[in-house]
DOTILUM-658157 format. One record per atom (N, C-alpha, C): atom name; residue number from 1; x, y, z. Coordinates in steps of 0.1 Angstrom, whole numbers. Each point is the difference from the previous one (the first is absolute). Layout:
DOTILUM-658157
CA; NUM; X; Y; Z
...
END
This chain:
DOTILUM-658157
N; 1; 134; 84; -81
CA; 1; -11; 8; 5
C; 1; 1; 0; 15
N; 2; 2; 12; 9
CA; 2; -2; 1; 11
C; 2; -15; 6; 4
N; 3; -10; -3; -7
CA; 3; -11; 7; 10
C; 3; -14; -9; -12
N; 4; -11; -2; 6
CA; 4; -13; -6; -7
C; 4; -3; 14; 0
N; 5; -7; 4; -13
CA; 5; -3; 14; -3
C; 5; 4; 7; 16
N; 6; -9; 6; 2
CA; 6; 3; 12; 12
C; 6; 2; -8; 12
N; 7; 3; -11; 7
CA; 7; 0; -12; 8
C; 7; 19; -5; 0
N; 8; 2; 0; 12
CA; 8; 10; -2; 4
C; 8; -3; -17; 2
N; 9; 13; -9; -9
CA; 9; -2; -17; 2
C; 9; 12; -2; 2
N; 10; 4; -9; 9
CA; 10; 13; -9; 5
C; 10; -1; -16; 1
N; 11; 9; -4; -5
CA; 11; 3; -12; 10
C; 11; 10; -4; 13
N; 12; -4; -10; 2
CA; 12; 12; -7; 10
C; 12; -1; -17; -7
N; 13; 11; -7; -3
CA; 13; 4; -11; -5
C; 13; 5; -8; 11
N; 14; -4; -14; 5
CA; 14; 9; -6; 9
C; 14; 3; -9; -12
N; 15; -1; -10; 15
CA; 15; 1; -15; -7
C; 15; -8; -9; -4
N; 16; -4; 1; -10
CA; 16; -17; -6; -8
C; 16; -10; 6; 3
N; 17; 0; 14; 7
CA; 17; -11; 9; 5
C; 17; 1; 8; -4
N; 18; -13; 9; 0
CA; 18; 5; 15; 1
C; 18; -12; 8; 5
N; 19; 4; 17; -3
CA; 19; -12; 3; 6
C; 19; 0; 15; -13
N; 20; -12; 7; -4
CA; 20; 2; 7; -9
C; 20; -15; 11; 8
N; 21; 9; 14; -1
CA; 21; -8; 10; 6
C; 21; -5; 8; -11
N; 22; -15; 10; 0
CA; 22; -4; 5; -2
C; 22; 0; 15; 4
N; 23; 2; 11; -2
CA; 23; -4; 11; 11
C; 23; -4; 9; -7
N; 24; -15; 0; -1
CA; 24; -7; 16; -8
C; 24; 5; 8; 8
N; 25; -4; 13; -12
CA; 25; -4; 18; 10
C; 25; -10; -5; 9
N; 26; 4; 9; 11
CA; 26; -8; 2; 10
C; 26; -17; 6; -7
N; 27; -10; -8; 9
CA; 27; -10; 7; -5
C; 27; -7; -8; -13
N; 28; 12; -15; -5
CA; 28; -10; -11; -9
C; 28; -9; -5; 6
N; 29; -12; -4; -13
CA; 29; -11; -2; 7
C; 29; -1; -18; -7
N; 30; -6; -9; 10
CA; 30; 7; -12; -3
C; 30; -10; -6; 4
N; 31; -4; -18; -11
CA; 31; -11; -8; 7
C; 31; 5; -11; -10
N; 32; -4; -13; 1
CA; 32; 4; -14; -6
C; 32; -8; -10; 3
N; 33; 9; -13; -3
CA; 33; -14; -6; -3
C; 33; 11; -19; 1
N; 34; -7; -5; 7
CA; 34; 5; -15; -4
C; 34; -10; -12; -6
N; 35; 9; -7; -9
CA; 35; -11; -6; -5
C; 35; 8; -18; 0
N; 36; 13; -3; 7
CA; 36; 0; -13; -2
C; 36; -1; -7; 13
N; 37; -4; -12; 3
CA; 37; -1; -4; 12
C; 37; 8; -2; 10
N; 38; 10; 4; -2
CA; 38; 11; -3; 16
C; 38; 7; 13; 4
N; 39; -6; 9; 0
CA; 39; 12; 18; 4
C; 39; 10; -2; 12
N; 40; 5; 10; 0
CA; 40; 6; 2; 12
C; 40; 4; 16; 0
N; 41; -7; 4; 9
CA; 41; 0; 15; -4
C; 41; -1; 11; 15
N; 42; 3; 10; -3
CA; 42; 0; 12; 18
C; 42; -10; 12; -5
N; 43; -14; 5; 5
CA; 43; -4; 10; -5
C; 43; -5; 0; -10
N; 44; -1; -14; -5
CA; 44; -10; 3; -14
C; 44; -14; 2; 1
N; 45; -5; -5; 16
CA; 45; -12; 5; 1
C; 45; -7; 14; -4
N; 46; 10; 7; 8
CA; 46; -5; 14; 1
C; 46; -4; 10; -16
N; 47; 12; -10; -12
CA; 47; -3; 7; -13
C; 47; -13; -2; -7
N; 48; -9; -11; 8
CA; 48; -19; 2; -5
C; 48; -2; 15; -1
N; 49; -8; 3; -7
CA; 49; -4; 16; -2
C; 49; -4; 5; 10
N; 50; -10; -9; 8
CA; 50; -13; 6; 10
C; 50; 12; 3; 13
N; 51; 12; -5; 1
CA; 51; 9; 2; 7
C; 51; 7; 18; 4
N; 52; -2; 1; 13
CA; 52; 2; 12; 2
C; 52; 15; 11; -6
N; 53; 12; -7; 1
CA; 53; 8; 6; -7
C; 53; 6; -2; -14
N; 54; 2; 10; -8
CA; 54; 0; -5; -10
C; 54; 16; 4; -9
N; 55; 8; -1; 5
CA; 55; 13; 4; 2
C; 55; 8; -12; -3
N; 56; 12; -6; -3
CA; 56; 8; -4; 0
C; 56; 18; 3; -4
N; 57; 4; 0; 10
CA; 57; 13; 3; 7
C; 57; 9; -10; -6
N; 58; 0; -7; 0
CA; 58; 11; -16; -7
C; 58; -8; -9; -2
N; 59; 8; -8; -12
CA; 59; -6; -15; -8
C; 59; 14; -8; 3
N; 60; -4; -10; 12
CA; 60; 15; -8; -3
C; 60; 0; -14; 2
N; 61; 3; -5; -14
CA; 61; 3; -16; -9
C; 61; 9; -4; 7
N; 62; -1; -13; 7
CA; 62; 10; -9; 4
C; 62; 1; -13; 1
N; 63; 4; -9; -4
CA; 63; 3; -20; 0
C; 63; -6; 1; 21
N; 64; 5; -14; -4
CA; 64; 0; -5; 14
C; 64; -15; -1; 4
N; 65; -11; 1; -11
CA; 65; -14; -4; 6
C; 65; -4; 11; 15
N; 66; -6; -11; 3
CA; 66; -4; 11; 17
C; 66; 7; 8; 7
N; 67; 12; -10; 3
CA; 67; 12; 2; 7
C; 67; 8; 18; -8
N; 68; -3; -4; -12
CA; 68; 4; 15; -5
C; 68; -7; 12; 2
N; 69; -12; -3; 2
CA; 69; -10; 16; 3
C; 69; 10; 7; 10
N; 70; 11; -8; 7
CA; 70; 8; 10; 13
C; 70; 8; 15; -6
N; 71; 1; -4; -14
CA; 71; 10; 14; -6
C; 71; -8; 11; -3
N; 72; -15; -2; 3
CA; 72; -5; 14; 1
C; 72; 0; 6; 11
N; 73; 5; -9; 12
CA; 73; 2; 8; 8
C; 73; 13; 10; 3
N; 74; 10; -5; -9
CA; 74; 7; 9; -1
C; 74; -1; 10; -9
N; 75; -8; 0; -8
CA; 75; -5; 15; -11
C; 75; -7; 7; 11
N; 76; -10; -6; 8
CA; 76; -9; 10; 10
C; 76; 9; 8; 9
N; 77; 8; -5; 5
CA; 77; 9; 8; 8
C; 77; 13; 7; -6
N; 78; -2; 0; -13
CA; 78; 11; 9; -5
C; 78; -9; 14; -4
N; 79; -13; -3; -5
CA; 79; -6; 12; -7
C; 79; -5; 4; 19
N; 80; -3; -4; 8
CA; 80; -4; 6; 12
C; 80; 13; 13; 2
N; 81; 8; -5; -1
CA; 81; 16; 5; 8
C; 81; -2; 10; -9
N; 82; -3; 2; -12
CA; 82; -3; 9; -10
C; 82; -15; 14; 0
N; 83; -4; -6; 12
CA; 83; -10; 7; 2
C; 83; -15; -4; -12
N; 84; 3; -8; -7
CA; 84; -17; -3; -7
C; 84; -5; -8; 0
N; 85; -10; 2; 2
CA; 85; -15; -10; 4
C; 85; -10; 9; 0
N; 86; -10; -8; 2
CA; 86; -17; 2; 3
C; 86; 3; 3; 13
N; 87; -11; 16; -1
CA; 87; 10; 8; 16
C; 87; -12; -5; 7
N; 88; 5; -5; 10
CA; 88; -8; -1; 19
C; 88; 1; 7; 12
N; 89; -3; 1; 7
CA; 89; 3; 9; 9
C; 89; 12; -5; 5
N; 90; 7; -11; -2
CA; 90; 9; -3; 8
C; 90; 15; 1; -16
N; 91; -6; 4; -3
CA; 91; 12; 1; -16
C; 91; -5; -7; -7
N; 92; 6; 1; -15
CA; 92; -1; -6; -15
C; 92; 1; -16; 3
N; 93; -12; -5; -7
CA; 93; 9; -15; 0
C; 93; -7; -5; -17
N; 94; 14; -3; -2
CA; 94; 2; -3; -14
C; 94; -7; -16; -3
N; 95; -6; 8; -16
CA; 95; -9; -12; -1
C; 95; 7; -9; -12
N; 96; 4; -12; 9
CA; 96; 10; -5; -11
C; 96; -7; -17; -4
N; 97; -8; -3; -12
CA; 97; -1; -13; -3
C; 97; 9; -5; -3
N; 98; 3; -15; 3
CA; 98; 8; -12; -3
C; 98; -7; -12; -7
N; 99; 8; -4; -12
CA; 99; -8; -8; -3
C; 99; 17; -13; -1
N; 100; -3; -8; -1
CA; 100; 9; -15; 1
C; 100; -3; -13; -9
N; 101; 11; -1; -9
CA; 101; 0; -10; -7
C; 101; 7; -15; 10
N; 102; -2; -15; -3
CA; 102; 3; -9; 2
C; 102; 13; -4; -6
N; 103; 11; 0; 4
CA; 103; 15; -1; -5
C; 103; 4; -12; 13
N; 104; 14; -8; -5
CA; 104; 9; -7; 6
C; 104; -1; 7; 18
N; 105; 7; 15; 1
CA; 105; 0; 2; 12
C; 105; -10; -5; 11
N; 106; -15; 0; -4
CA; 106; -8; 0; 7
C; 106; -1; -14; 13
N; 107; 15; -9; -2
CA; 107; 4; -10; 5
C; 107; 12; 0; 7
N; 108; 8; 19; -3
CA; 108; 10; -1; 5
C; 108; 1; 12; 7
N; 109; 10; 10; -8
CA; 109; 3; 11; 5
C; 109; -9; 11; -10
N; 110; -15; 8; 6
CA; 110; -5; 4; -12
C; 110; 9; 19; 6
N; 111; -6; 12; -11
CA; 111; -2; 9; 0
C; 111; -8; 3; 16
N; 112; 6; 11; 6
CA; 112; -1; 4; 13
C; 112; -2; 19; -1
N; 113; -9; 4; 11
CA; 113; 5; 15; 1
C; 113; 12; 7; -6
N; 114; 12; -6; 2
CA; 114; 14; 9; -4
C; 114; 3; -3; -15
N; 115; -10; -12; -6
CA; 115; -1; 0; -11
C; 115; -4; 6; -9
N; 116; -16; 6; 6
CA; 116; -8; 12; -5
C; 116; 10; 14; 0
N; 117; 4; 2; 11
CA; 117; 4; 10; 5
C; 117; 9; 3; -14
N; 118; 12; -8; -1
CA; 118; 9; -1; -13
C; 118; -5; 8; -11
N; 119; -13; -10; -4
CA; 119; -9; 1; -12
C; 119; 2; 16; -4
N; 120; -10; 5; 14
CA; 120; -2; 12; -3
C; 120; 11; 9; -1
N; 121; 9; -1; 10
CA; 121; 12; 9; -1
C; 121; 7; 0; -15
N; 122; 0; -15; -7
CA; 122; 2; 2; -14
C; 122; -7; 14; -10
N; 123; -10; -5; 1
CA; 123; -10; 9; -8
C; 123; -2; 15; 5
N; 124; 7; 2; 13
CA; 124; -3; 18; 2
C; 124; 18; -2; -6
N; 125; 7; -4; -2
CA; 125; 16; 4; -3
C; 125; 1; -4; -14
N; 126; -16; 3; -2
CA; 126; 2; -8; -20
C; 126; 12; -4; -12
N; 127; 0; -14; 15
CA; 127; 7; -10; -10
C; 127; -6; -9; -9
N; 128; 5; -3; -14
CA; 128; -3; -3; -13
C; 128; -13; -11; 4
N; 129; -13; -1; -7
CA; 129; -10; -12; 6
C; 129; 4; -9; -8
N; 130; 3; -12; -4
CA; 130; 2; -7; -1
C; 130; -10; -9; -6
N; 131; -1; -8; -10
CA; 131; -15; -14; 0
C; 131; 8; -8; -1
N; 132; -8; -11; -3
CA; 132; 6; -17; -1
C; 132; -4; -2; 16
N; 133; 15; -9; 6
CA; 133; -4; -10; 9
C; 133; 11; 11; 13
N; 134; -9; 10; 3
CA; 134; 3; 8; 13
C; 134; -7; 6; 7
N; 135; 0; 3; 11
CA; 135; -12; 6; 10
C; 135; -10; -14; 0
N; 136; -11; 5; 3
CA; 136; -8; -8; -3
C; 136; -6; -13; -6
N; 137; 10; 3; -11
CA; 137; 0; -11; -7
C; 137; 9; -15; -7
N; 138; 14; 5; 9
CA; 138; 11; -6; 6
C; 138; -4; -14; -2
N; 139; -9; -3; 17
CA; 139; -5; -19; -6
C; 139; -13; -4; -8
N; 140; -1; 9; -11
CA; 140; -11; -4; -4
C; 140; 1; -6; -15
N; 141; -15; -11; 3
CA; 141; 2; -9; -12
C; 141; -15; -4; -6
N; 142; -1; -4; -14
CA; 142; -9; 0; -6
C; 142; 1; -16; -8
N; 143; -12; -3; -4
CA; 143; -6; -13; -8
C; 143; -1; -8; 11
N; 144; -2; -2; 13
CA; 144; -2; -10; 11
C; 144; -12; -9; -1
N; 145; -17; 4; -14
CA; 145; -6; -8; 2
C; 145; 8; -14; -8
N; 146; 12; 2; -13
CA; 146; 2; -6; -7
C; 146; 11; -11; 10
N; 147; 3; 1; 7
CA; 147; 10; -2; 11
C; 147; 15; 3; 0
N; 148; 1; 11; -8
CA; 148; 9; 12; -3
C; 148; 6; 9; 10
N; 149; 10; 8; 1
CA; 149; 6; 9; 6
C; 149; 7; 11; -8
N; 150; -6; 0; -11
CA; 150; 6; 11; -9
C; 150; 0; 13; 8
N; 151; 12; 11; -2
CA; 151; 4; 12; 6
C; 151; -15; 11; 0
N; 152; -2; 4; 12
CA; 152; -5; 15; -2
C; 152; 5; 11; 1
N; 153; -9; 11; 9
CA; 153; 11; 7; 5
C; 153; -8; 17; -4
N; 154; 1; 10; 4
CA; 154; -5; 13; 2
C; 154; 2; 7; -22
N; 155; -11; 4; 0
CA; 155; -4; 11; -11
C; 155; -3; 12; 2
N; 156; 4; 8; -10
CA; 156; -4; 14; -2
C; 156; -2; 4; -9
N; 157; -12; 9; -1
CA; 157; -10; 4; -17
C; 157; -5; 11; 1
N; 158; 5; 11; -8
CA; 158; -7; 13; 1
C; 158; -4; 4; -14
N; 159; -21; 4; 3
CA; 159; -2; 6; -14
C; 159; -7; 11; 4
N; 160; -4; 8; -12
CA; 160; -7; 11; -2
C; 160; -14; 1; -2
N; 161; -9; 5; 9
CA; 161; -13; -3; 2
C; 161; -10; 15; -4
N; 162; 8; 5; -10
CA; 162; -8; 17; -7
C; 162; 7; 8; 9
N; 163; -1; 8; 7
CA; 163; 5; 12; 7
C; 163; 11; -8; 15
N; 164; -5; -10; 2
CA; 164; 8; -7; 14
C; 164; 9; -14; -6
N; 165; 4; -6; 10
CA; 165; 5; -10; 2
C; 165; 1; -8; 6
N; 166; 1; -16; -2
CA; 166; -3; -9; 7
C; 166; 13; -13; -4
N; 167; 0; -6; 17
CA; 167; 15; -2; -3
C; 167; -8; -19; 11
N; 168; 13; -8; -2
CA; 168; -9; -12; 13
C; 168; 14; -10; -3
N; 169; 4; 2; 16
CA; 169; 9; -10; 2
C; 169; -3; -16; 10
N; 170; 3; -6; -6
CA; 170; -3; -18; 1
C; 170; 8; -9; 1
N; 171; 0; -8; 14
CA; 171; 5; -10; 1
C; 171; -5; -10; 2
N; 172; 5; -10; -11
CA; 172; -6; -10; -10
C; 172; 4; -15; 11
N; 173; -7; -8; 4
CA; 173; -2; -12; 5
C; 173; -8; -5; 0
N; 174; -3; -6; -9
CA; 174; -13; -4; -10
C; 174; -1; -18; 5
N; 175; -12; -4; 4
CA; 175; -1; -14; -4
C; 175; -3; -3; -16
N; 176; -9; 12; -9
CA; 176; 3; -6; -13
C; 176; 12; 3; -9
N; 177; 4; 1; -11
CA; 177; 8; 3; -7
C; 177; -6; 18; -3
N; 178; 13; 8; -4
CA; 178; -3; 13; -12
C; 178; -3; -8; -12
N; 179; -6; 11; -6
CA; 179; -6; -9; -15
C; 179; 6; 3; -9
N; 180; 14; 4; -1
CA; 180; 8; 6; -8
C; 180; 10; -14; -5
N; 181; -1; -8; 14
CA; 181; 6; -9; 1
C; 181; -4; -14; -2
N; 182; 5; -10; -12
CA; 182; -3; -14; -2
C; 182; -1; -5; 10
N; 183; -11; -13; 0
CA; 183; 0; -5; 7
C; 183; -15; -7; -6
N; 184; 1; -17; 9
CA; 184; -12; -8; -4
C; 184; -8; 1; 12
N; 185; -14; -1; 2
CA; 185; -7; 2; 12
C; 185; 1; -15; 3
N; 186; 0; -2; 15
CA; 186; 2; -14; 2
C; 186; -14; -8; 2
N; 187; -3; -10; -3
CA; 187; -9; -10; 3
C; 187; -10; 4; 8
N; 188; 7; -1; 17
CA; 188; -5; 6; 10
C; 188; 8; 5; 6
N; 189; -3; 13; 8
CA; 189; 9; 13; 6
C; 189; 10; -9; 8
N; 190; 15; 4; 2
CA; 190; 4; -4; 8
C; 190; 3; 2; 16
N; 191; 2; -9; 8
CA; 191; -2; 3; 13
C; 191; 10; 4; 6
N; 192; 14; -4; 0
CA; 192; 15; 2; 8
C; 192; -3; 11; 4
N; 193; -1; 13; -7
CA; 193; 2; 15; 6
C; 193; -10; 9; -1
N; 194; -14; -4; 10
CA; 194; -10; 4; -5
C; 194; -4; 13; 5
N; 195; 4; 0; 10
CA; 195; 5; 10; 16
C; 195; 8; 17; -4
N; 196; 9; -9; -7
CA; 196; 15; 9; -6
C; 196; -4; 13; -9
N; 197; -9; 7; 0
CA; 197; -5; 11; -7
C; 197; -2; 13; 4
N; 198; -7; 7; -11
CA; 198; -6; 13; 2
C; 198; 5; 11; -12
N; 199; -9; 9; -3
CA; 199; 4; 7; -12
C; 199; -3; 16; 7
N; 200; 6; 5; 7
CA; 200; 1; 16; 7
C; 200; 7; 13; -9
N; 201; -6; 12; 1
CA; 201; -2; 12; -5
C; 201; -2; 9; 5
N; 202; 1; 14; -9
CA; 202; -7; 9; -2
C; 202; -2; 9; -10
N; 203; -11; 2; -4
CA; 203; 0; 13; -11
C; 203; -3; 11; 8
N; 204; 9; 12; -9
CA; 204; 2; 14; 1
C; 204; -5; 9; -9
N; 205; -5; 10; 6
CA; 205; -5; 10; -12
C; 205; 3; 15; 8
N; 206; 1; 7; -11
CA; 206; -1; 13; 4
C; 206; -15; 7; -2
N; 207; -11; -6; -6
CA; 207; -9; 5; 2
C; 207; -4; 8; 16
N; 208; -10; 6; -2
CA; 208; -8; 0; 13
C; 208; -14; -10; 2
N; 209; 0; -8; 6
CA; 209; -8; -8; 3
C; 209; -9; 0; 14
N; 210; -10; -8; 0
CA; 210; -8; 1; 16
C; 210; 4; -14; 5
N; 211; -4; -8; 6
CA; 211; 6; -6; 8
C; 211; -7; -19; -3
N; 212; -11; 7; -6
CA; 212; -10; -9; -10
C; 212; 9; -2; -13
N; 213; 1; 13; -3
CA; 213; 6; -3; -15
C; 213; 14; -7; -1
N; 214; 9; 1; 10
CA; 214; 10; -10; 3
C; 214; -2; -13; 2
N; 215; -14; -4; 8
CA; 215; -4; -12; -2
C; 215; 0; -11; -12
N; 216; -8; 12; -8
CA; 216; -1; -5; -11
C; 216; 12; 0; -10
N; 217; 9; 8; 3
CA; 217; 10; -2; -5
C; 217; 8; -15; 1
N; 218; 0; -1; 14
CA; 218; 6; -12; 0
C; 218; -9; -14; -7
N; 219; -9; 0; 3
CA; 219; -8; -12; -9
C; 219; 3; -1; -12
N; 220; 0; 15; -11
CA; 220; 8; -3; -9
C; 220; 9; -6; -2
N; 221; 12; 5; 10
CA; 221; 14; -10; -1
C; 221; 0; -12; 2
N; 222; -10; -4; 5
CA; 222; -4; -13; 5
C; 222; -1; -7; -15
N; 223; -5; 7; -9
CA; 223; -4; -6; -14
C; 223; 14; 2; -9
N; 224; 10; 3; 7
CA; 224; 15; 3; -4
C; 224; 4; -17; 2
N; 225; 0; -3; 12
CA; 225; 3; -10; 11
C; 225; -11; -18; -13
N; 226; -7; 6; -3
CA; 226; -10; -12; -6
C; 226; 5; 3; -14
N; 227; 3; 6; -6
CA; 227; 3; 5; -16
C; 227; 20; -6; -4
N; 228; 6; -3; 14
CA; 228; 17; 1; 2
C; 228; -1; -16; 5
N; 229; -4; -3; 7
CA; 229; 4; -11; 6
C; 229; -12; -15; 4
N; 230; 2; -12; -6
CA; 230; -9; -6; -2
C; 230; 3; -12; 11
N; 231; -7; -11; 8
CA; 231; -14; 10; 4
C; 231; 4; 11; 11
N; 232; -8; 9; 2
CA; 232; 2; 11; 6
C; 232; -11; -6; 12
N; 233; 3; 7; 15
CA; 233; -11; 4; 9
C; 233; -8; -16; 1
N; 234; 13; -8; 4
CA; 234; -6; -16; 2
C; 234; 2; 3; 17
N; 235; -6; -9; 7
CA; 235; 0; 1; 12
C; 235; 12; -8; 10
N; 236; 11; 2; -9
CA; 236; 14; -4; 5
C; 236; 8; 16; -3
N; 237; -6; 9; -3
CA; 237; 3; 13; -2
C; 237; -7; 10; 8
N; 238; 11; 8; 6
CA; 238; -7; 14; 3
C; 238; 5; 10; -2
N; 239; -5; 1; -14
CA; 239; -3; 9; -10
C; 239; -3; 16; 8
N; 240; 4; 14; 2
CA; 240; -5; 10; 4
C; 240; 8; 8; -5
N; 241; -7; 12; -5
CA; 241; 3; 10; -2
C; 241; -3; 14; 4
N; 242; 10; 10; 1
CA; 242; -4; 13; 4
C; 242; -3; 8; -7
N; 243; -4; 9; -4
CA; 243; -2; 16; -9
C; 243; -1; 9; 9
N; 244; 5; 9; -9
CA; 244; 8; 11; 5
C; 244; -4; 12; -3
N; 245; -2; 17; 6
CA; 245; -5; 8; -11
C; 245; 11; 11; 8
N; 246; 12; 5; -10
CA; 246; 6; 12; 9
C; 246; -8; 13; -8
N; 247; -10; 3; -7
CA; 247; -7; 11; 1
C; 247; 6; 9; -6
N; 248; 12; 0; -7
CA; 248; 9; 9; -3
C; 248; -2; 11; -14
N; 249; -10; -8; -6
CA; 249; -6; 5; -12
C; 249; -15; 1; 0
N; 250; -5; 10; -2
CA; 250; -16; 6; 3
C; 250; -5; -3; -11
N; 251; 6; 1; -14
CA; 251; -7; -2; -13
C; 251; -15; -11; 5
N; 252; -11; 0; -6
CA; 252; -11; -7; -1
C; 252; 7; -15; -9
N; 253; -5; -12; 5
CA; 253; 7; -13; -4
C; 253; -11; -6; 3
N; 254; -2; -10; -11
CA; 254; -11; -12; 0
C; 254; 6; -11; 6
N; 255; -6; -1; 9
CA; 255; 3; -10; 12
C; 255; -4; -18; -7
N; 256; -5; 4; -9
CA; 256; -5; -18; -6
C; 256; 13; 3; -11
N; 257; 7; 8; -7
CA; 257; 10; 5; -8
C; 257; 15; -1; 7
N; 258; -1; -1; 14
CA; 258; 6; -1; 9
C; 258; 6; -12; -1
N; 259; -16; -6; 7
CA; 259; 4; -13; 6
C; 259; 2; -11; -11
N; 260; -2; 4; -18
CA; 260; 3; -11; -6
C; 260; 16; 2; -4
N; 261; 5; 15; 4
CA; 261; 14; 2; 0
C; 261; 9; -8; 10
N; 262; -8; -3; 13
CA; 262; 8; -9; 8
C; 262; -3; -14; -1
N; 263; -6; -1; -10
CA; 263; -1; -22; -2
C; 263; 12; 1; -9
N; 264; 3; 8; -11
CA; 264; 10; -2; -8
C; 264; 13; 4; 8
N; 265; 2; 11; 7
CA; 265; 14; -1; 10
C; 265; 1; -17; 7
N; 266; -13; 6; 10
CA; 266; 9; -16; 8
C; 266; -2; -10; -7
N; 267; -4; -9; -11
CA; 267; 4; -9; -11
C; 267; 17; 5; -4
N; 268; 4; 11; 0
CA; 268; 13; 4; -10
C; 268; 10; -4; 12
N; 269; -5; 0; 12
CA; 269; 10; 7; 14
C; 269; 2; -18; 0
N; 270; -8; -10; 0
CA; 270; 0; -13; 3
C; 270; 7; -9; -12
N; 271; -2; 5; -10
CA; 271; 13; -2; -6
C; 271; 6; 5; 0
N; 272; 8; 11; 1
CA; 272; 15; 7; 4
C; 272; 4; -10; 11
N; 273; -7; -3; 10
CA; 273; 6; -8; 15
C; 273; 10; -13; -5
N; 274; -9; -1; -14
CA; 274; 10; -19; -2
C; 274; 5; 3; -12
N; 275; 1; 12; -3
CA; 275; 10; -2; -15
C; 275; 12; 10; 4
N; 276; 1; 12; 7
CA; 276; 12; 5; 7
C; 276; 7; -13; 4
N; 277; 11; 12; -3
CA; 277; 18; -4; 2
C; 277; 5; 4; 15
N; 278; -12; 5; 5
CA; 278; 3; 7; 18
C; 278; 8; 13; 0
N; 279; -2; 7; -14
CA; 279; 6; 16; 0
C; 279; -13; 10; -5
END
């Protein structure tokens, strides 16, 4: 698969990092939502509704914790060179959220600007997307309350939502387990890698949406996130997600018909991340 429905996606793979790009049509209308306690994120402010633009230009997943939010700066400066953004008088400047999972790099060498840059260059020369343990989701690992490091790693899930579509790609770095997968709850949570988290996204649709109703979309996924992975949205996680609306289908869509279409993708997308073969 070279493209999330009408969305151009890439990776870039290092070394226990990565970084995984998102790039709607010009003209998506986009808002999210975080709900675990530790984020690390660029621009997620502005996706509140009461927020003046309502646009988003790039979604870009990367390891390396904080230190990673730097590879959105190289998506910003590729889509600028490209001419799009939210026009100013001084030119377009592209509205690109970053959201960052906690991986090994974040101690070493994480995901940087020419990282992103990669990303995207992948996804406009739509090379094959990839899941399992790439982009994004390269150093990522799940069951950490049990004191585990079982593999994570990036999902993809596309279903049919009556006249539209809805699609939500996920990289999985879970302090709980997926619930697909055995395992005993321990006594008491464990401590070693409490830090070491985060479960980052996005769901896609081709509806047309307002900027509210993307909100709400993502809360749904959020119920993707609680329905896939147990426990979810502990305060060793920062848990966030984006939604997405590229508008490309006018048909009339129940937005509660919608949004219970994206708890079951991102549940499907969160397992895909740890049962892929990385093709």
């Amino acid at each position: 698969m070279t493209q999330l429905l009408t969305a151009y996606a890439g990776h870039w793979t290092g070394a226990g990092t990565g970084v995984t790009v998102i790039l709607p049509p010009p003209g998506t209308v986009g808002s999210g939502e975080v709900r675990g306690g530790a984020p690390a994120t660029r621009e997620f402010a502005l996706l509140d509704p009461s927020r003046l633009v309502n646009r988003v230009d790039a979604v870009v997943l990367s390891g390396g914790s904080a230190f990673g939010l730097s590879a959105a700066t190289g998506v910003a400066d590729l889509l600028r060179e490209r001419g799009q953004g939210f026009g100013t008088p001084v030119g377009p400047v592209p509205i690109v959220v970053g959201l960052s999972l906690f991986d090994a790099s974040a101690g070493g060498t994480p995901p940087d600007a020419a990282s992103g840059r990669a990303a995207a260059e992948s996804a406009y020369a739509g090379e094959p997307l990839a899941s399992g343990r790439v982009g994004a989701g390269t150093g990522a690992t799940i069951g950490k309350w049990r004191g585990r490091r079982d593999p994570g790693g990036v999902g993809v899930a596309i279903r049919d939502a009556g006249p539209v579509q809805v699609a939500a790609l996920i990289a999985v770095n879970a302090w709980g387990d997926v619930t697909d997968r055995p395992g005993v709850p321990p006594s008491a949570p464990a401590r070693g890698f409490e830090m070491q988290n985060t479960t980052i996204g996005v769901v896609l649709t081709t509806a047309v949406l307002s900027k509210t109703d993307c909100f709400l979309l993502a809360q749904s996924g959020h119920s993707g996130y609680a329905r896939a992975i147990h426990p979810a949205h502990s305060r060793y996680d920062g848990d966030a997600l984006v939604a997405l609306a590229t508008g490309e289908v006018t048909a009339d869509v129940d937005v509660d018909l919608l949004r219970a279409v994206a708890t079951e993708t991102v549940a499907e997308a969160i397992h895909a991340a740890v049962l892929s073969d990385g093709g």
